[in-house]
Steps between C-alpha positions, in 0.01 A plus 500: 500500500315618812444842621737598744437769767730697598562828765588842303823522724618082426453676123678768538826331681554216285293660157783279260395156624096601456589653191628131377245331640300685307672454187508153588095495504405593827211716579576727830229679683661774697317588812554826702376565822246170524337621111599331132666815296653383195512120313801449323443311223749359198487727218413202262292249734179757529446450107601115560246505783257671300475272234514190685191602751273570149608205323424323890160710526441365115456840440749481206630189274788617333845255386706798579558512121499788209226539366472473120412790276249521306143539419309520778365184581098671557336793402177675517213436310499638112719768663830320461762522813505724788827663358377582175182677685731682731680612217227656285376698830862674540449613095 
């Protein structure tokens, strides 16, 4: 959904319906005397958003899956895995 602008006093008199817009995905930009103050943002869309811009960016390339436990799929050389060195050094 688009960003919506919005006066601090339209806010403040009708705060319920922005409030479910909100919840309903909106993104409100509140703007007192001619200046952006707050964005309100849905509390779950920012990590949505997040994600979606790196995998866009290529940044990341991730099924959204669990990963698997296990051994570590690379180590260091003749030192074994990062862990195991991190490990020793708190000994």
């Amino acid at each position: 959904m688009p960003e919506r602008q919005v006066s601090l006093q339209e806010l403040e008199s009708d705060l319920d319906s922005y409030i479910h817009a909100v919840e309903n995905g909106a993104t409100l930009v509140v703007i007192r005397d001619g200046s952006q103050v707050p964005r309100i943002i849905p509390e779950t869309d920012s990590a949505e958003r997040t994600r979606a811009a790196l995998r866009a960016s290529l940044t990341i390339d991730w099924s959204g899956r669990r990963l698997k436990s296990g051994r570590p799929s690379m180590g260091l050389r003749d030192c074994g895995s990062a862990s195991d060195i991190i490990i020793s050094e708190c000994r």
